[in-house]
C-alpha positions, 0 to 999 in steps of 0.5 A: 500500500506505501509503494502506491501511496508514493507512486501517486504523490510522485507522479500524480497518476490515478491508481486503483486496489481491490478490497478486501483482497488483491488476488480476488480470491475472496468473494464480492471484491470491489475496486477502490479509487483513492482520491488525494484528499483521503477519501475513497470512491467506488468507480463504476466507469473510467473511460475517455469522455470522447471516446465515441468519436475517437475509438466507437470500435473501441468503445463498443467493445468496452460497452459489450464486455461482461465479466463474472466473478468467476472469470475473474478468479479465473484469471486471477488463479492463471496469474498466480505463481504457486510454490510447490505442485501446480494445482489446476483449478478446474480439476481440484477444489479452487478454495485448496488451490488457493489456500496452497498457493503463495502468491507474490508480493502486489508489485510484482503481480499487477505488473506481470502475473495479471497480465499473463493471466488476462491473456492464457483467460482469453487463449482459453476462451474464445467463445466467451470473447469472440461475441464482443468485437464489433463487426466491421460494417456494423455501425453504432448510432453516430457512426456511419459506413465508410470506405477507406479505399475510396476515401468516401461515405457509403450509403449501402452495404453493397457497394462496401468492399474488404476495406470497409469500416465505422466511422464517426459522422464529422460535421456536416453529416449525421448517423442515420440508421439502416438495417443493422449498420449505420451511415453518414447522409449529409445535412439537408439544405438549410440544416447544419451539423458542427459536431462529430457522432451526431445523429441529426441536424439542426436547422439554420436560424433565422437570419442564415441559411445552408446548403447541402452538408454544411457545418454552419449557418451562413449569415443573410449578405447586405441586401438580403434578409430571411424571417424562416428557420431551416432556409437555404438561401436568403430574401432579398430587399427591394430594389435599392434597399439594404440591410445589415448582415444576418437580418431576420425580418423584411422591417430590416430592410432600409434604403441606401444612403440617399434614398428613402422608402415610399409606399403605394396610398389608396390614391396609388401615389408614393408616400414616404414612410418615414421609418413606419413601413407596415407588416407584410408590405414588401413592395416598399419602393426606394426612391432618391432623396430629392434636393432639399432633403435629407434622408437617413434611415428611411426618414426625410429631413427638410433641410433648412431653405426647402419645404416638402409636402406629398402629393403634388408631383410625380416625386415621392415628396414635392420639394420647393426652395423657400424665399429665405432659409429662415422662413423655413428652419429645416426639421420635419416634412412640412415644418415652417418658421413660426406663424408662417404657413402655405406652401413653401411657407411663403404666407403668414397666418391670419393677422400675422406679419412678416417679420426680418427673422422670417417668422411672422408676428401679431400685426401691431403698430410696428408691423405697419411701418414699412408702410408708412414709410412708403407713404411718407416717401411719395406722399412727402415728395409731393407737396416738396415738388409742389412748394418748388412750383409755388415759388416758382413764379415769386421767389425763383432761386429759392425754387431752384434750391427746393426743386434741387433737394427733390431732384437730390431726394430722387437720386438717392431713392434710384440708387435704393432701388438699384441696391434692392435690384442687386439684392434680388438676383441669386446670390447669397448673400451674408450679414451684415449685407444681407440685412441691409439689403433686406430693409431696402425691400421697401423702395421696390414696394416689396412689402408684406401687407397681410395686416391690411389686406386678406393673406395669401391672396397676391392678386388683391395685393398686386392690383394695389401695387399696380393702382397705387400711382394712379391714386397719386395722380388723381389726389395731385389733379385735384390738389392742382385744381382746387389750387388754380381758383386760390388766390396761389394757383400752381401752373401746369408746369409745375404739375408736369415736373412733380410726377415727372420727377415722381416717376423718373424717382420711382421707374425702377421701383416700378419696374421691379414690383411689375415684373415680380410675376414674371420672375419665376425659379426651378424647385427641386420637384421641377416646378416653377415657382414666383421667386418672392412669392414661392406659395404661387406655382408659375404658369400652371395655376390659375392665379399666376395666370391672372397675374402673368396678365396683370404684368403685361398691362403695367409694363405697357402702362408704367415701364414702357410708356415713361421710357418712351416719353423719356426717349420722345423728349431726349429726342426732341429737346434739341429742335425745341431749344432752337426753337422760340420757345425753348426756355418754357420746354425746359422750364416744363421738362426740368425734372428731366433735363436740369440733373 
């Protein structure tokens, strides 16, 4: 016992001893496994726990041995070295075989009488052993009929030759049993098998899939998806759609960068689902993201400057470009600045007004003063022209000074306008200049009137745009002739070189709220829109229709008709001032030509 104690605490091996005796001569002997800590265990099996896949043979035979007492006495009593006659067990009494016998000391029978006992017991018995070994084409479950001549799984017994044997089913193949034997089939598509001795496969997961006698599941690519167990190939996404690998469901499914997904609504036209696409809906079309958007994630973004709505063209969304990037602030699909509302958020709400941030504010006193301003400008000229006139006749060089500052007056009103002009052309333009230029918005009459006139209705405010000089003519000719039976009566003259230096003032003015209708720009969604007004599509609506009209009869009426006055008198001035009465020609058209 002290020779095993030190072989194990040596070289740290596992050993075994029989109780109560070694020789196992007394009845009912058990194995006894000492542990390290003092105990003891009784084993019942101590063998590989791998051993089915690497020795099946080898654990077969294991499995079908079957020892009895006797057999292994028997053994025991062929190992043992007797001193005196050989006594043999079978033809004497066995206990006065054993009780004659001296057996040798522990060391020296395990290592050698044991062993040739095991082996005159197997010489001696070969029936009892021979039902023990496996047959070569008989496989157990987990091992399958292999042909080492050809290197290739069998799937019947007959095409077996000499150089048959069992073999562990290796990944990708699983035990399946016919008759007596077993053999190694493939997995099926969409199954996978990752281990050795395995008798059935297991399905791919959703998300993957597997082809014919593989040994994992392959993840679904980009752009593919699979909702199903057990698949062998992978869904793809709609045109334009993709996904990240390994995708289970079709709501994986997201459109490429710089595009967003639309669905078919009852009326047939494309919506964007801005990230909700329904259960079931695999029809879902990916669209490019317009200018003006910006899309991620299956979501559209105005971006700031542009406002989208659906509907209104062939586009999933219809984009257009605002007036200002702060009337709208970009965000969410249909997002104007606050108190703006219309399409391209080109209006204010009702009793709202326009302010320089691009929001809109209650209508107060401070809303109305681009108007007053304006007024005060036309208005103001006037009665300064009219003072000129007055004087004329009595105190000439104080005439000329007052006609002077209206003519000075005028000159710095043109070059406003000019500034509005430059102003308006497709640049962008940054503070401080942009708000500068802004605030000379009113020199070309490019005012927001939605406190004293129904919103986002521009012909009404057109056609007071248009009506607004003729009022100022009506008011002087009444002035001029309720003046000529006062005792101060203003000569025609006088009355010529008012609106005469009024309108040469305001020509550019003129011109450029005129025109306004007409100056229409692209929208991303390829239509056309009035540049200050981008809330009126040109050409296509009715109400541009009306304007578009209205445009061609003031440009006759204003723009054309004084630029041909101008040109009839600059044509004629020189033949009038030979003439006799050149002095009251330019005393009458002094607006004109005294600059």
């Amino acid at each position: 016992g002290s020779d095993f104690q030190e072989l194990v605490s040596m070289y740290d091996v596992l050993y075994f001893y029989w109780e109560p005796a070694v020789t196992f001569y007394e009845e009912n002997a058990v194995m006894v496994l000492p542990m390290g800590d003092g105990t003891s265990v009784e084993p019942r099996t101590v063998v590989s726990t791998d051993l089915q896949r690497l020795a099946p043979d080898v654990r077969l035979l294991l499995s079908n041995m079957r020892f009895s007492l006797e057999d292994i006495h028997e053994m025991m009593s062929y190992g043992s070295q007797p001193i005196g006659p050989e006594i043999n067990p079978s033809e004497g009494d066995l206990e006065n075989a054993t009780a004659t016998a001296l057996v040798a000391s522990p060391s020296q029978w395990i290592s050698g009488d044991v062993f040739e006992g095991a082996c005159h017991w197997i010489q001696s018995n070969p029936t009892r052993w021979i039902e023990w070994i496996p047959a070569r084409a008989s496989c157990l479950p987990g091992q399958g009929l292999y042909q080492a001549s050809s290197s290739e799984w069998l799937n019947d017994i007959e095409a077996a030759d000499a150089s048959i044997e069992c073999r562990a089913c290796p990944p990708g193949r699983f035990s399946f049993q016919i008759s007596d034997t077993a053999i190694c089939r493939p997995c099926d598509v969409g199954q996978i098998q990752p281990s050795y001795s395995s008798e059935a496969c297991q399905q791919c997961p959703p998300g993957s899939y597997a082809g014919s006698g593989e040994s994992s599941c392959t993840k679904c690519p980009q752009g593919e998806y699979q909702d199903l167990s057990g698949a062998s190939s992978c869904k793809k996404c709609a045109p334009g759609q993709t996904t990240l690998q390994g995708s289970r469901d079709i709501k994986d499914c997201v459109c490429e960068a710089g595009t967003v997904a639309a669905i078919a609504n009852s009326t047939g036209n494309l919506r964007t689902t801005n990230g909700s696409i329904d259960a079931g809906i695999e029809a879902t079309k990916c669209l490019n993201c317009s200018a003006g958007l910006l899309c991620e994630n299956d979501v559209a973004l105005q971006l700031k400057g542009f406002w989208a709505v659906w509907g209104e063209s062939s586009d999933f969304l219809s984009v257009f470009q605002c007036r200002d990037a702060l009337q709208c602030p970009g965000g969410a699909v249909g997002l104007c600045a606050t108190g703006r509302e219309g399409r391209a958020c080109g209006s204010c709400i009702t009793g709202f007004a326009a302010q320089f941030d691009g929001t809109c504010a209650k209508c107060g006193g401070q809303s109305l003063w681009p108007i007053i301003v304006v007024l005060l400008v036309v208005v103001g000229a006037l009665p300064l022209a009219l003072a000129a006139g007055i004087f004329m006749t009595r105190a000439r060089r104080a005439a000329l000074s007052i006609f002077m500052v209206s003519i000075i007056f005028g000159q710095v009103v043109v070059c406003l306008q000019a500034l509005d002009a430059i102003y308006q052309m497709d640049i962008t333009w940054l503070d401080p200049a942009k708000a500068i230029l802004q605030s000379l918005a009113i020199f070309s009459f490019d005012l927001d009137f939605s406190c004293v006139l129904p919103p986002q209705d521009f012909v009404l405010e057109y056609v007071v745009q248009l009506a607004a000089y003729p009022v100022v003519v009506l008011v002087t000719l009444l002035i001029w002739l309720s003046m000529r039976w006062s005792r101060t009566p203003v000569s025609f003259t006088a009355f010529v070189n008012v609106h005469g230096l009024l309108l040469v003032a305001l020509l550019t003015a003129m011109t450029l709220a005129i025109v306004r209708p007409l100056q229409c720009r692209n929208n991303p969604n390829r239509l056309f829109t009035i540049a200050s007004r981008p809330n009126i599509i040109c050409w296509k609506s009715q109400e541009h229709q009306t304007l578009v009209v209205l445009a061609a009869a003031g440009l006759v009426a204003y723009p054309v008709t004084i630029l041909a006055a101008i040109t009839y008198l600059t044509r004629k001035y020189p033949i009038w001032l030979r003439s006799g009465g050149g002095i009251e020609v330019m005393e009458q058209y002094r607006f004109l030509f005294a600059r």
